[in-house]
Structures are given as C-alpha cells and as structure tokens.
C-alpha positions, 0 to 999 in steps of 0.5 A, spaced: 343 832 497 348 829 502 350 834 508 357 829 509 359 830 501 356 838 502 361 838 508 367 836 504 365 840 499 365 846 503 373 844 506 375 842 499 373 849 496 376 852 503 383 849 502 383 850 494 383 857 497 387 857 502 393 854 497 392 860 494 394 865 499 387 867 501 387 865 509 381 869 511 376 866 506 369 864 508 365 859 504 358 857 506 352 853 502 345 855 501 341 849 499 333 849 496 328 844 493 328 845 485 323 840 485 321 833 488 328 830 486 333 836 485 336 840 489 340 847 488 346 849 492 348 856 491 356 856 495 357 863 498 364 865 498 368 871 502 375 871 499 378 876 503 384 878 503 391 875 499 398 873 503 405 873 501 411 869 503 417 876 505 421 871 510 423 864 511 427 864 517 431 858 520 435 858 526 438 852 530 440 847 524 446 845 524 446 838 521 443 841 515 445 847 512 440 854 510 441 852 503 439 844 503 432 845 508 430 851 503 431 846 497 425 842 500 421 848 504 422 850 495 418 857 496 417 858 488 412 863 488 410 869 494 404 866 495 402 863 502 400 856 503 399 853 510 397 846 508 403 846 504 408 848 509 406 845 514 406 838 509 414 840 508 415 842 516 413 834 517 417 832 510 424 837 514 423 832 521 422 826 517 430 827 513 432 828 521 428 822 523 431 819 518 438 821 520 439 819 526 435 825 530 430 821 534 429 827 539 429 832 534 423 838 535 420 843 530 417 849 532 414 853 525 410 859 527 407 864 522 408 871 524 403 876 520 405 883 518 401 889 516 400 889 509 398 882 509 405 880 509 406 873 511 415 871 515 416 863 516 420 863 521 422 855 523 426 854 530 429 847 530 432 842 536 436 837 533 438 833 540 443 828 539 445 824 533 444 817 535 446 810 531 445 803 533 448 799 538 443 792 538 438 788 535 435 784 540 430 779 536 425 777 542 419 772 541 420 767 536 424 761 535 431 760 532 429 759 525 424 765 525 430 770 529 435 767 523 429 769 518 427 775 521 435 777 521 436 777 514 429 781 513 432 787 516 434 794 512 438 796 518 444 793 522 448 794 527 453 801 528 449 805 523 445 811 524 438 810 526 432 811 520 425 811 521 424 810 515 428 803 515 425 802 521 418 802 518 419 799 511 422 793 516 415 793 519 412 793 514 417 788 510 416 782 515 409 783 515 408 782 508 411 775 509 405 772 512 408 769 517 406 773 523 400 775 525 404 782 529 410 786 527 412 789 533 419 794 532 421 800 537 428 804 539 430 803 546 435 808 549 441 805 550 443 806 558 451 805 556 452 809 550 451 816 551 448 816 543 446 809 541 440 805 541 437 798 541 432 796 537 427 791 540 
C-alpha cells in the first residue's frame, strides 16, 4: 500500500467523474490490513448531482467567427465537462497566438443555473494582430548566424506564430550544436503592430 499511488487513484476516480458532469462528487478511501502482506482499500464515492451545457456564449471574437471557435469548443453532448473545457479554452488562445495575437486574453466563466443547468460564457480580448518586422541573431558567429538562419520557420513581414516560434527553439536545439536555444518576441517601438524576434 502506497498513500502517493492511493492519492492519485483518488484524483483519477475524481476526474473520470468530473468528465461525466458530476461537479460535486466526493471520492474518499478507506484502507484495512487483510493480513501481514494485503491490504483492503474500500473507495467510498458521493456522485452528486449531474450537470449539463444549455448555453455557450462567445463575445469579443472578431478574427474568428461564432461558427469556427464552436467547431473547436465541439459540444457534442449536453454533459459538462470542466477539465475538457478549459483544455479547449487553451487550445482557442493558442489558434490566436498562433496568428498573430500576442496580447490576447481569454476569460472563460461558468455560470450554474437552478436545475443544475450549466451556460459557458467566454469573453475574448483579441488586442492587436502583430507580424515580424526583424530578426535579430545575437551571440554567434557568422557561420553559426547563416546556419541558424536557414533553421528558422518564420521570416520576416509574416505574422507571428508561437508555434513556429517553438518548433524553431526546438529545431536549432536538436542539432547539438548549442548548449541553449534562446528565442523571444520584442515589441517593436517604431511600428505600431510589428515585432522583432531575438
């Protein structure tokens, strides 16, 4: 009997419910010495009551459209599911990272009705669309900078993406020939939406 494995067999059960609507659930373990080697672990569960999506509301979306966020926040079933939601509000701030929207912001709430009815309501700060004006190589030699240049995934004038950013980071570290891979945006003071890249 380990109390770290019964913990997180505890959380396990915990969130399989959660994922089944069941936000009040309680899930406890007692444990008792069979005999000299075994242990009996009896898991006491209070499912309480079930909750279900009536409303997603979205406000403040301008890049994206209704139709497209609600293709990813993909509510197939009534059933509320927490851990899954805030999975897909991340997976929503990444597409904007992704396309330019460095500031962006997501606030998502989750407002609980009588009759255990749950509406999503997700409020969205897009802030500016920013591309790259300048990428600046700092550091290495010449023959490293030529190198390096050629590892990258974004290029100048094009819109800023974390995710190039990261698989570049990640790419240039990969070849073994640094120790560190550093890669950070830099507003631009001269250009109202563009940023340098370091």
């Amino acid at each position: 009997h380990k109390p770290k494995k019964l913990k997180l067999d505890l959380l396990s059960i915990k969130s399989f419910y959660l994922s089944k609507g069941f936000l009040d659930v309680k899930v406890t373990a007692s444990t008792k010495s069979n005999d000299q080697y075994n242990v009996i672990i009896d898991f006491i569960i209070e499912e309480g009551d079930f909750y279900s999506v009536k409303n997603i509301s979205i406000y403040g979306n301008k890049f994206f459209t209704d139709d497209y966020l609600n293709l990813i926040l993909n509510q197939s079933t009534s059933i509320y599911d927490p851990i899954d939601f805030k999975k897909k509000i991340k997976l929503i701030k990444n597409y904007y990272l992704n396309s330019g929207f460095v500031d962006v912001e997501i606030l998502a709430e989750s407002l609980i009705k009588n009759n255990n009815i749950v509406n999503l309501q997700i409020n969205i700060s897009e802030g500016k669309q920013y591309s790259i004006k300048e990428i600046k190589v700092n550091g290495s030699k010449s023959l490293e900078k030529k190198f390096i240049l050629r590892e990258l995934l974004f290029k100048e004038n094009e819109i800023f993406s974390k995710e190039k950013i990261d698989l570049t980071r990640k790419r240039i570290f990969e070849t073994g020939f640094f120790s560190s891979v550093d890669i950070y945006p830099k507003m631009n003071l001269s250009s109202d939406n563009m940023i340098d890249i370091y």
